[in-house]
C-alpha positions as CSV (number, residue, x, y, z in Angstrom):
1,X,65.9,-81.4,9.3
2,X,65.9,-85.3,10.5
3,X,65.0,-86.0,14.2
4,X,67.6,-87.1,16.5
5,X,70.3,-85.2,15.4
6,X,73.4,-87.1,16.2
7,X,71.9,-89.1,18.4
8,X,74.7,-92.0,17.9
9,X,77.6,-89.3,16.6
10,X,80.5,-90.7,17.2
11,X,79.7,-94.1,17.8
12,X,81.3,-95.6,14.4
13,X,84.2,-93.4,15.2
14,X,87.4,-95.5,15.4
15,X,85.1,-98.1,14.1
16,X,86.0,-98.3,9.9
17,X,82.4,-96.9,9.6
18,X,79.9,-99.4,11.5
19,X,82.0,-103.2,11.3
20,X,85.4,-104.5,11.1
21,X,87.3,-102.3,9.1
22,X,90.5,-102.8,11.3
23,X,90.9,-99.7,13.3
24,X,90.4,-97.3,9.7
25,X,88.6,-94.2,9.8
26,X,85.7,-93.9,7.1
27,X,86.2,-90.2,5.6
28,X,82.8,-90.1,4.3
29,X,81.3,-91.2,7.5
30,X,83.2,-88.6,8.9
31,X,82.1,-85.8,6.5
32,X,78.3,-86.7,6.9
33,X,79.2,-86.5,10.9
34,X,80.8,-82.5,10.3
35,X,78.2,-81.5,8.0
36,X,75.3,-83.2,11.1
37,X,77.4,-80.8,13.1
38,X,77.2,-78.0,11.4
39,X,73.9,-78.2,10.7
40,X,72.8,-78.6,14.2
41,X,75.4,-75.2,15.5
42,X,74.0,-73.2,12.8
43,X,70.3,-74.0,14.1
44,X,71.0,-73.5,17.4
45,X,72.6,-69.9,16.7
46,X,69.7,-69.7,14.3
47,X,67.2,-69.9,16.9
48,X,69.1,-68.0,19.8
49,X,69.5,-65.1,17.4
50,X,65.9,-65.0,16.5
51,X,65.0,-65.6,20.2
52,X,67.3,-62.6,21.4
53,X,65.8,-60.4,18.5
54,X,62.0,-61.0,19.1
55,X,62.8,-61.2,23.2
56,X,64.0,-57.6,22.9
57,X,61.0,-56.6,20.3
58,X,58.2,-57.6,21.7
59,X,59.1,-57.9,25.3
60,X,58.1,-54.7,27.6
61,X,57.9,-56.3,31.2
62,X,59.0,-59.7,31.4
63,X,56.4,-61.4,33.9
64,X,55.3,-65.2,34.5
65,X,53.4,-65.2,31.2
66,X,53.0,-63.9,27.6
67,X,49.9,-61.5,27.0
68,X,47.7,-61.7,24.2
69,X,49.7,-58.8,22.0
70,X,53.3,-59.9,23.3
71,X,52.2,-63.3,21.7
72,X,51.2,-62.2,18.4
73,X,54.4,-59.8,18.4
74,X,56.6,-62.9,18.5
75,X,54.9,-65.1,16.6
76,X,55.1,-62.3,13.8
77,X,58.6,-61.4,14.4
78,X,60.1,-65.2,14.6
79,X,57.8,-65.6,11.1
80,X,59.4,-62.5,9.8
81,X,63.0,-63.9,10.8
82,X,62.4,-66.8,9.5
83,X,61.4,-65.6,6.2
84,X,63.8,-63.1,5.9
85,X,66.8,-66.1,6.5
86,X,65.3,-68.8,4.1
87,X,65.6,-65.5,1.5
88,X,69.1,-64.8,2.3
89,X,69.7,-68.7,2.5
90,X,68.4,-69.4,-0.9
91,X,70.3,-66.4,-2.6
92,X,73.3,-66.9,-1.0
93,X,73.6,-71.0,-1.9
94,X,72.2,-69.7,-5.6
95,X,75.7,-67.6,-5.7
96,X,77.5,-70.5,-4.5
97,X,76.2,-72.3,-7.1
98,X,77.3,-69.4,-10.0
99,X,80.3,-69.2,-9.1
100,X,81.0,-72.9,-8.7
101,X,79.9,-73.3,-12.4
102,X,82.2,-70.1,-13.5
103,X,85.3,-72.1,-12.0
């Protein structure tokens, strides 16, 4: 992922795309803008999930700081996640791609 995601979204909105296109709306511009978007929602759920998960997992007492085991248990279980989604990720874009090419 890039830094600074959609740090300036937006600001060639209503703009023909970043100088004087006369008021027109650039639809690729646009498209890159949505799929920034998207991007950045599906991390954030991404992360909440995973936070939520491994919160509940490896959690017992909530207190003012982490212990040595609760630290381990959540650095394994967000490495777990995060495996476990880049697998379904890949397999799921790989179908995409199948069944693109059988259209």
């Amino acid at each position: 992922m890039e830094s600074g995601f959609g740090s300036d979204f937006g600001s060639d909105f209503g703009s023909g795309g970043g100088g004087g296109g006369g008021g027109k709306l650039d639809p690729g511009l646009i498209m890159e803008q949505v799929k920034v978007q998207i991007a950045v929602a599906n991390a954030q759920e991404l992360l909440q999930r995973m936070t939520d998960k491994c919160f509940r997992k490896c959690i017992g007492k909530p207190g003012g700081a982490l212990d040595n085991s609760e630290q381990k248990c959540i650095a394994m279980c967000m490495d777990r996640y995060m495996d476990s989604w880049n697998t379904v990720s890949r397999a799921y874009n790989s179908r995409l791609q199948r069944e693109r090419a059988n259209m």
